[in-house]
C-alpha positions as a printed Julia matrix, in Angstrom:
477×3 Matrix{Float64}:
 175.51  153.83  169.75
 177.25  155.52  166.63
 176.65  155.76  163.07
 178.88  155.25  160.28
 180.09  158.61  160.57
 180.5   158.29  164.69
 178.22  160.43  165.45
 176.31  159.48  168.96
 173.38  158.13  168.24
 170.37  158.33  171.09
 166.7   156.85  171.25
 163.92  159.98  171.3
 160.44  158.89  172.51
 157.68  160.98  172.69
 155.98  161.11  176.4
 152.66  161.6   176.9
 153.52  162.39  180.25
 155.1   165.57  179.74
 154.03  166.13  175.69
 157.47  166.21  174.67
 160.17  163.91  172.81
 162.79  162.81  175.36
 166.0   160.84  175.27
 165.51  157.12  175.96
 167.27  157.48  180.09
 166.23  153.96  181.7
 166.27  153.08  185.44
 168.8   150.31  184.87
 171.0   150.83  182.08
 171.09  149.08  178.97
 167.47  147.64  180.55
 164.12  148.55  179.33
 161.1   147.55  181.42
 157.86  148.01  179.32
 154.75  146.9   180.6
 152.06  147.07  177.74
 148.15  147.17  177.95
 146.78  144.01  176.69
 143.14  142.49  175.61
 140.28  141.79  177.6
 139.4   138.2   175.97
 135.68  138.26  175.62
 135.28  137.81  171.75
 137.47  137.38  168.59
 140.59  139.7   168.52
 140.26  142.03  165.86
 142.91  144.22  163.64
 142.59  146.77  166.17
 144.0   144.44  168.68
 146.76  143.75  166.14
 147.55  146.92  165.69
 148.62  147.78  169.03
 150.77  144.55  169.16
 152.41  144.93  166.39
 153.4   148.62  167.43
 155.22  147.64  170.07
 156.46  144.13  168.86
 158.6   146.79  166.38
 159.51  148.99  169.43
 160.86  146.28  171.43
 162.68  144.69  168.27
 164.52  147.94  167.4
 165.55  148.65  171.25
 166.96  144.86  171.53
 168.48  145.6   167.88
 169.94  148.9   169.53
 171.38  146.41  172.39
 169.09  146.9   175.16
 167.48  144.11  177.08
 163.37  144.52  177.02
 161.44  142.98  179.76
 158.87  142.69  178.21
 154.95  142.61  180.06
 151.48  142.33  178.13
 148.71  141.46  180.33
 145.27  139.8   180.04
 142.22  141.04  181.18
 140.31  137.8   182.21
 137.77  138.49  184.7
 135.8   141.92  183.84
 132.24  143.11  183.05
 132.37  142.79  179.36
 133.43  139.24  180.5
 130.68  138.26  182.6
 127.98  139.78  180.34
 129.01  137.87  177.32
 129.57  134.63  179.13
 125.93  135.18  180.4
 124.63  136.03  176.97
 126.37  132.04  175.8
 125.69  130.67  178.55
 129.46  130.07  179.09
 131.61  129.91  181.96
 133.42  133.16  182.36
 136.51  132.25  183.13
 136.87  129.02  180.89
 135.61  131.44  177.85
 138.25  134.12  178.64
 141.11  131.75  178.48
 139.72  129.92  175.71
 140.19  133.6   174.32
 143.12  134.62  175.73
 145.17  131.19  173.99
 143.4   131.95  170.94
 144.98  135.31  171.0
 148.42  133.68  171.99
 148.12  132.03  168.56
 146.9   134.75  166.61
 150.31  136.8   167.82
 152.78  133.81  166.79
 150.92  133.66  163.07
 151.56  137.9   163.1
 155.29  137.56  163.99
 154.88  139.2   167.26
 157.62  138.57  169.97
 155.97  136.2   172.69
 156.33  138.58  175.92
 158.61  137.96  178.34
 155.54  136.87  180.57
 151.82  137.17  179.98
 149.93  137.71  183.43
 146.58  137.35  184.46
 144.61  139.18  187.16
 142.9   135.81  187.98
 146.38  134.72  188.76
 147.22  137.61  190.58
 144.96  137.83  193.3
 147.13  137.88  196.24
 149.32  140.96  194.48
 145.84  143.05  193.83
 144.13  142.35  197.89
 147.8   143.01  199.27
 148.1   146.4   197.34
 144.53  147.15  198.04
 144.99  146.99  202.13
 148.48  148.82  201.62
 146.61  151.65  199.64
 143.99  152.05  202.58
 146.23  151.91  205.36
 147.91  154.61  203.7
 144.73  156.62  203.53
 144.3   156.39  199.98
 141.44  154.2   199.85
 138.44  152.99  202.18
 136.04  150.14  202.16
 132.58  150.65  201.22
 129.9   147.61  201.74
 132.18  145.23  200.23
 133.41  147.22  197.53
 137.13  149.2   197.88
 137.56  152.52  196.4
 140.31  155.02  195.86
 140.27  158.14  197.17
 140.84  160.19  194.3
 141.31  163.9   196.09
 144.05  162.3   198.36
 146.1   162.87  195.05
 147.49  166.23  194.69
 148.46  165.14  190.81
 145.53  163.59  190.02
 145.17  164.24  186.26
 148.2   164.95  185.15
 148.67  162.26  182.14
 145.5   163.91  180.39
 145.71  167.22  181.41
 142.97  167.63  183.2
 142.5   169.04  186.79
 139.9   167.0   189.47
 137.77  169.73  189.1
 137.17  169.71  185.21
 137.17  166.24  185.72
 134.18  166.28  187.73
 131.98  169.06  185.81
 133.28  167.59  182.39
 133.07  163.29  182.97
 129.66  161.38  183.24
 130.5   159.36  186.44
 128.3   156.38  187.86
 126.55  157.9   191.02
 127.22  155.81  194.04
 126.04  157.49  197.29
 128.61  155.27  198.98
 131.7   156.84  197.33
 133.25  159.56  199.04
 133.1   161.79  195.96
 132.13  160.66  192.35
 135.49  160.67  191.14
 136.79  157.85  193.36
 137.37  154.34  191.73
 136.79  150.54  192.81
 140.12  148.96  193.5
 137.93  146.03  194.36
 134.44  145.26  193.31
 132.05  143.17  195.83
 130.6   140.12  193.85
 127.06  139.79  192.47
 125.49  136.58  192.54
 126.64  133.91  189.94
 129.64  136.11  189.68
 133.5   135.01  189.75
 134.9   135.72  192.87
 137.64  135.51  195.46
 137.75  135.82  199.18
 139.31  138.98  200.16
 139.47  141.05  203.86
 136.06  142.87  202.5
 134.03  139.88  201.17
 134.13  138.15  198.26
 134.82  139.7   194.97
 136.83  140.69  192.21
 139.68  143.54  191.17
 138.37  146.57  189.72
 140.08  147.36  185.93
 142.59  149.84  186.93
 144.32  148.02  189.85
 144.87  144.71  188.08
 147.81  146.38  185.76
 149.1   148.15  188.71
 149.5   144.88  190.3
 151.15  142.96  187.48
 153.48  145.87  186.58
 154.91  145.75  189.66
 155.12  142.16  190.12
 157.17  141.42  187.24
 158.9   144.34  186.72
 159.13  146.44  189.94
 158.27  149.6   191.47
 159.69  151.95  188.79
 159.46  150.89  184.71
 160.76  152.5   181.77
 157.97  152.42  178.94
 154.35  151.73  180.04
 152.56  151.17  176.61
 148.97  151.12  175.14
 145.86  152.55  172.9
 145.06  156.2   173.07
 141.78  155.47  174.24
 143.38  154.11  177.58
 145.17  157.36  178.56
 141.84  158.41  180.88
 140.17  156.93  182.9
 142.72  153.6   183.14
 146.2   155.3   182.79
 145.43  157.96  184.97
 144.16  155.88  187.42
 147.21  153.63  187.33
 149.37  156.19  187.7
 147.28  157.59  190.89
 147.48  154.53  192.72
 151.11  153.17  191.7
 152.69  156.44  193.16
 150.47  156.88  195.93
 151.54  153.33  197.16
 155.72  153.75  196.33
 156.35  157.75  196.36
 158.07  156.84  193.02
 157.61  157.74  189.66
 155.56  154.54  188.28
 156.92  155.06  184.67
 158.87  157.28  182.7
 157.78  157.41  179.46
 153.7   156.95  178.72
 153.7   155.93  174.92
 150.36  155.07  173.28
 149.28  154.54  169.84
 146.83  155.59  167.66
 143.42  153.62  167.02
 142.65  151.76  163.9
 139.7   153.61  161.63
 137.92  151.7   158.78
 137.53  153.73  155.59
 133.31  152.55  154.14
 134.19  151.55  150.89
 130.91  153.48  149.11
 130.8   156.85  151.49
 134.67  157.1   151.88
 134.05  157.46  155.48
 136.13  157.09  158.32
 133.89  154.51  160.82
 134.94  153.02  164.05
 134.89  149.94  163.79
 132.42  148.15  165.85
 129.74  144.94  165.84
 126.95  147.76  165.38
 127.95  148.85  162.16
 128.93  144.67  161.15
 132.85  145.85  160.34
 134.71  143.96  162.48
 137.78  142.52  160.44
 139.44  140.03  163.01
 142.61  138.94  162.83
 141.4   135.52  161.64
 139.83  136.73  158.85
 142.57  139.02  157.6
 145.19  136.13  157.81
 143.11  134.13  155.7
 143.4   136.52  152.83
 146.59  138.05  153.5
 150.39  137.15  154.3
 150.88  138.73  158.19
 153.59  141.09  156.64
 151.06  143.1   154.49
 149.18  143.87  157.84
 152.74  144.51  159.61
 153.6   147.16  156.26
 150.12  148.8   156.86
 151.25  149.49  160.27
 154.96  150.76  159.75
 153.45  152.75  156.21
 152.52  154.9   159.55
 152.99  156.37  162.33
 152.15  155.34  165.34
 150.55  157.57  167.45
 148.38  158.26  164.59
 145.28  156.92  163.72
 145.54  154.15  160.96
 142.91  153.8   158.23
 141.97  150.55  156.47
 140.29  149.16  153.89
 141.01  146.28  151.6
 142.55  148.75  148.85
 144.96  149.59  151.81
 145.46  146.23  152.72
 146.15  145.3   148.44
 148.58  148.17  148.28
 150.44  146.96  150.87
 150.38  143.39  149.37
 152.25  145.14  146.31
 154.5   146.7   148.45
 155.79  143.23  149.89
 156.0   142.04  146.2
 158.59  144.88  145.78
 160.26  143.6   148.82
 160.52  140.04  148.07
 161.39  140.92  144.15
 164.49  142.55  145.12
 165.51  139.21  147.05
 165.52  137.38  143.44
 168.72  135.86  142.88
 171.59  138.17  140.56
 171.39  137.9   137.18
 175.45  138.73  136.22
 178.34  138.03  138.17
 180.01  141.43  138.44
 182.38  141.59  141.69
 184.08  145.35  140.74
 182.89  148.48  139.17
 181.05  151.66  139.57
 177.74  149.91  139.81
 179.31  147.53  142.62
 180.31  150.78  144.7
 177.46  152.31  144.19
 175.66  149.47  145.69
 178.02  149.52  147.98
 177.17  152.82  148.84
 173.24  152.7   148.73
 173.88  149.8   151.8
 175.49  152.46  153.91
 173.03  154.88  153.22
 170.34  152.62  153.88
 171.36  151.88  157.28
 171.83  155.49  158.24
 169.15  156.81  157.43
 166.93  153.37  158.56
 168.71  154.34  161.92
 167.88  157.73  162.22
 164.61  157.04  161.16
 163.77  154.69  164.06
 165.73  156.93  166.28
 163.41  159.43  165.88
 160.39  158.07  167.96
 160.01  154.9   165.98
 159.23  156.69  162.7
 158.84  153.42  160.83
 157.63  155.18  157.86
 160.84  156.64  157.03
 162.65  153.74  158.5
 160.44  151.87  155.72
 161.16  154.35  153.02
 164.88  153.84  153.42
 164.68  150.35  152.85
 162.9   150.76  149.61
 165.61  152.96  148.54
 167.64  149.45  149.06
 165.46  147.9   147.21
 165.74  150.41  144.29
 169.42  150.52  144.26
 169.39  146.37  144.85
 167.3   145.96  141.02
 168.95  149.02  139.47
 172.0   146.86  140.56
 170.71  143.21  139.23
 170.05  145.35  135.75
 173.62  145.83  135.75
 175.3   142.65  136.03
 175.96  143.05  139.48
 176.48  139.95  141.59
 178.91  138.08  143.67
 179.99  138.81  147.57
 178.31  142.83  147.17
 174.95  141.81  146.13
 174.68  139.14  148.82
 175.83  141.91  151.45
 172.92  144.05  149.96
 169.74  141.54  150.03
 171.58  140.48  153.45
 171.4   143.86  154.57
 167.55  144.51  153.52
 166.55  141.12  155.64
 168.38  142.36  158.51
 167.42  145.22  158.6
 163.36  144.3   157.85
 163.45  141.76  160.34
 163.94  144.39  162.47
 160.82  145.73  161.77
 159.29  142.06  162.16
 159.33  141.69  158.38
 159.47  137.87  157.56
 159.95  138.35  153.8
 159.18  134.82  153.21
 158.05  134.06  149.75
 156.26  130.74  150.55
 154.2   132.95  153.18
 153.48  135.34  150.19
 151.95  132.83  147.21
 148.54  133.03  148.54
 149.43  137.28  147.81
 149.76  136.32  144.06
 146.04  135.23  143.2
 144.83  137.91  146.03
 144.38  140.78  142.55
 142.56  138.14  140.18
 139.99  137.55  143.44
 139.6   140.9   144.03
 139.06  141.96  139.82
 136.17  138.48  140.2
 134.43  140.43  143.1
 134.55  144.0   141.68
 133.22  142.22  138.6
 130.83  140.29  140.72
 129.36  143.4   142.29
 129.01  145.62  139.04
 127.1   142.51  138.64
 124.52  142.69  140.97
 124.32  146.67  140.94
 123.23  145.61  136.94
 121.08  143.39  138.55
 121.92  140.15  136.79
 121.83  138.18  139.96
 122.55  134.91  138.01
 126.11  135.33  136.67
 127.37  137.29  139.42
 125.79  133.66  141.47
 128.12  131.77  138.8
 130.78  133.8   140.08
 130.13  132.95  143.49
 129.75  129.3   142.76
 133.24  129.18  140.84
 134.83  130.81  143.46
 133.36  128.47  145.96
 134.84  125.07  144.13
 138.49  127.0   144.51
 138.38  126.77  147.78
 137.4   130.9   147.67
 134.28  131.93  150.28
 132.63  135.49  149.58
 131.25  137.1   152.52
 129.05  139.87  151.7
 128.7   143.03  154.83
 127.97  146.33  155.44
 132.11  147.2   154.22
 131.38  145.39  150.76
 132.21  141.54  150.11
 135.45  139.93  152.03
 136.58  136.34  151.0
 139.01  133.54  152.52
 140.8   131.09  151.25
């Protein structure tokens, strides 16, 4: 692709592989095959979740906007530990509460603007894949059976390690492994787990049971997409043990590279309101935001602006001033899609506008070129959207300021903006709520419980519930 100047434009992406920013090269050209970490559904998704969707909802936008076709993979974890135990703890049937889960997720996504994938796969519905790789693996010598349980042989590997950077043996003086006398050394993980009773479980060649975590992506990667893919995708947090692992046993099984660029993203960090903290967030510390509860007091682009305001292999902070800056910043987006107040069709302001279009795009596209660098991508739109009021204030109107707010929807729909002012009103009593619970809790610091109870009470016959935590007071609508 050129710019407006011809110059060859190329995709850079930043692989954790090597630790270096590399020009987009896919296996097939003009094809990207990304196969992104998903969920495992065993509570309510949370902004974290969101986060990592929405990351590479944008990536895959901008490579189909660059031309490219993206096959596009985002699995579910539905039958896991974390699973099991909660299902226990509800008394719940695993399985029906993971999908339950996993559809509820589904939704969440469409409400978010996310892409749907181009398939969503299951390890319960990949059963047959996972055994058949598992018996390929130990024929090959890279695994053996243990008392019902599979494992891979780690040390049969030479390049074990070499996503994080770490060699077997700093792995194995560094890393807390479980000790199993079974396994040949501590390092070695289950490919397949032997079932417990009142556990799911399928038959399999070594008893009944159920995939370990690693080999279940493995499994689905290659299904839908093949031996080799382009992007493999996911959290930070995934890069050891599960990346690592995937990569171990995808290339011992094919002798091919398993992907060729590793990109991950950053984790979400909550910022305490009172200590000005950075916290994890967690059900510990009671500051889970899911996505349910954002969406009910915020339009899904102010969550998709707190994303691209960053970038994404950082972390990204939030709190609700955050999340009510960003609110404002949509309100600057939508204002400059106000119809033109003059009718000029000619003129130095008309070129000028003219000009700020063109700008905009070049820069937006060397922004995004640049390993997704939304935040400048962002920052060139709001030039637009600068030059698009500076132009209103001048009479401008006709054909050129149509081609302008035409060219700042394209080009934020790109980015997954909706810019949808119907999806915004709720955005326009969001301050006055917010003022009512500062007020509210200056209130109760004063220690006059009753009107800050009034305020409460008010709020309530709006339709407005306060929700008081650990991270201050939250409200939907």
């Amino acid at each position: 692709m050129k710019d407006f100047w011809g110059r060859l434009m190329t995709i850079q992406i930043y692989n954790s592989l090597t630790r270096k920013v590399e020009p987009l090269e896919t296996v097939e050209p003009q094809v990207v095959r990304m196969y992104v970490c998903g969920v495992t559904v065993y509570d309510d998704a949370h902004i974290g979740h969101a986060m990592s969707a929405v990351v590479f909802d944008i990536i895959r936008r901008y490579l189909e906007f660059r031309g490219y076709e993206v096959r596009h993979i985002v699995n579910f974890t539905d039958v896991d530990d974390k699973i099991i135990a909660r299902a226990a703890t509800l008394g719940r049937d695993p399985l029906t509460m993971a999908a339950q889960y996993a559809d509820e997720f589904l939704a969440q996504l469409e409400r978010l603007n996310v892409l749907p994938a181009t398939a969503y796969p299951r390890a319960t519905h990949t059963m047959a894949e996972i055994i058949d790789f598992t018996e390929r693996l130990i024929a090959a010598g890279h695994a053996y059976p243990a008392e019902g349980d599979v494992y891979f042989r780690v040390a049969s590997d030479a390049d074990y390690g070499k996503l994080s950077g770490r060699s077997l043996e700093e792995m194995l003086t560094g890393t807390r492994f479980e000790v199993d006398p079974r396994k040949e050394s501590p390092a070695d993980f289950a490919l397949w787990k032997g079932a417990k009773p009142g556990e799911p479980a399928w038959p399999s060649p070594w008893g009944n049971g159920r995939p370990g975590w690693h080999i279940e992506c493995s499994a689905m990667s290659m299904k839908h997409l093949g031996e080799e893919i382009d992007i493999h995708g996911g959290g930070n947090d995934l890069v050891f043990p599960h990346h690592e692992n995937e990569i171990a046993q995808s290339e011992c099984l094919t002798g091919k590279s398993f992907a060729r660029y590793w990109v991950h993203n950053g984790m979400l960090q909550l910022v305490n309101p009172e200590t000005r903290q950075v916290e994890k967030m967690s059900k510990s510390l009671g500051n889970v935001v899911t996505i349910d509860s954002f969406l009910s007091q915020y339009d899904a682009d102010v969550f998709r602006l707190i994303v691209l305001s960053s970038y994404y292999r950082s972390p990204l902070t939030y709190n609700t001033e955050i999340a009510a800056d960003n609110a404002r910043k949509l309100d600057r987006l939508l204002g400059a899609l106000l119809p033109a107040l003059g009718s000029n069709a000619s003129g130095p302001a008309v070129e000028s506008l003219n000009q700020s279009v063109e700008r905009t795009r070049s820069a937006f596209l060397s922004a995004m070129d640049a390993d997704f660098n939304t935040a400048g991508a962002l920052a060139a739109l709001f030039e637009l959207v600068r030059a698009i009021n500076v132009a209103r204030d001048a009479g401008v109107g006709g054909d050129a300021f149509s081609a302008a707010q035409n060219s700042l929807r394209e080009l934020a729909s790109v980015l997954g903006l909706r810019l949808n002012p119907q999806h915004a009103k709720q955005q326009e009593v969001a301050p006055f709520i917010e003022l009512l619970i500062e007020l509210r809790t200056s209130l109760r610091k004063a220690k006059q419980f009753e009107l800050a109870d009034t305020i409460r009470t008010r709020l309530a016959d709006l339709g407005v519930t306060l929700e008081d935590g650990p991270q201050g007071t939250r409200y939907k609508v």
